[in-house]
C-alpha positions as CSV (number, residue, x, y, z in Angstrom):
1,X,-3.8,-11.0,-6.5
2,X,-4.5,-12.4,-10.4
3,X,-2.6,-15.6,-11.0
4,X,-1.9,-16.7,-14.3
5,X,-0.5,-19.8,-16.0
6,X,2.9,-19.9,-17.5
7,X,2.0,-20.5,-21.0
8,X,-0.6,-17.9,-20.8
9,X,2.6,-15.7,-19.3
10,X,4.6,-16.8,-22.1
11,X,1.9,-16.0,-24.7
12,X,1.0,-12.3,-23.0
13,X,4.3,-11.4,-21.9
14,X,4.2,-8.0,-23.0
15,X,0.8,-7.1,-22.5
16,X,1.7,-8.7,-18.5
17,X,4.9,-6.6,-18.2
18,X,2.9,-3.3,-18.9
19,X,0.4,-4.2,-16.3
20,X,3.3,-4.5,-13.9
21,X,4.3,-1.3,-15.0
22,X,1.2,0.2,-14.2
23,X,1.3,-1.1,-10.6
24,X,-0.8,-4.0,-11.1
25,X,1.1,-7.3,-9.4
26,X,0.5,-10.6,-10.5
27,X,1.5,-14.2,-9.6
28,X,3.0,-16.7,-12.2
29,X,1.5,-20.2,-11.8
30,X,3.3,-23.8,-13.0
31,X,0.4,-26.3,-12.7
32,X,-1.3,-23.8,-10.0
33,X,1.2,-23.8,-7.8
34,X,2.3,-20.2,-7.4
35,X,5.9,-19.9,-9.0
36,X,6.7,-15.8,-9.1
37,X,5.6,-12.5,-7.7
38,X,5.3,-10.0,-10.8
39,X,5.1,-6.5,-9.8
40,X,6.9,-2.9,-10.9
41,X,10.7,-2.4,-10.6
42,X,9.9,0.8,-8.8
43,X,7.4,-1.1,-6.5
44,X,8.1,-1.4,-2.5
45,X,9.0,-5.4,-1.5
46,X,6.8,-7.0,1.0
47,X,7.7,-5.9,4.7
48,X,9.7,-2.8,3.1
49,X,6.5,-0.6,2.8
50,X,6.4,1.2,6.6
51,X,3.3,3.1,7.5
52,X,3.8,3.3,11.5
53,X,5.7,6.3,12.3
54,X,6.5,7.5,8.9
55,X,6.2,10.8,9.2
56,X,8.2,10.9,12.7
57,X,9.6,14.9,13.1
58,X,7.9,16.3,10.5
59,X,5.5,18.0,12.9
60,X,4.6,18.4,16.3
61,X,1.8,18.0,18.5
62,X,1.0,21.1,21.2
63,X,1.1,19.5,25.0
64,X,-2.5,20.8,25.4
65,X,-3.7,19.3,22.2
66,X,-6.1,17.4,24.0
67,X,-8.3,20.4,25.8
68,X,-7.8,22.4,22.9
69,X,-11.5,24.3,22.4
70,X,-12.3,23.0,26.0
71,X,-13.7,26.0,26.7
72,X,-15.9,26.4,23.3
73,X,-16.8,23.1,24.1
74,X,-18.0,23.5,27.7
75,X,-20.2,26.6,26.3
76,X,-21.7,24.7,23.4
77,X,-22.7,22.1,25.2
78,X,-23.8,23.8,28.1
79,X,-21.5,21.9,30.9
């Protein structure tokens, strides 16, 4: 993630906001020590975004999913 400095911020502060608003996050520096996250209203916080089990009962998985084709396999390969 792009850090700037807070003068630069101050100069650019426009230009900065409409990156945000594209989706690109940024960090706000005070004498390079990170001071601010920047990043889109709309944007997920840290830890919020949940990719495990996100689509949980949207769809389900056949109990023979696992030897499904078995038998097309077995002939293809000659077994």
């Amino acid at each position: 993630m792009e850090s700037i400095n807070m003068h630069e911020a101050k100069t650019r502060l426009s230009q900065l906001v409409a990156r945000a608003a594209k989706g690109e996050a940024f960090i706000i520096a005070k004498a390079g020590k990170p001071v601010a996250r920047v990043t889109a209203y709309d944007c997920p916080e840290a830890g919020q975004q949940k990719r495990i089990g996100f689509m949980e009962g949207e769809f389900s998985v056949p109990d023979d999913f696992d030897r499904m084709g078995q038998d097309e396999i077995v002939e293809m390969f000659g077994g």
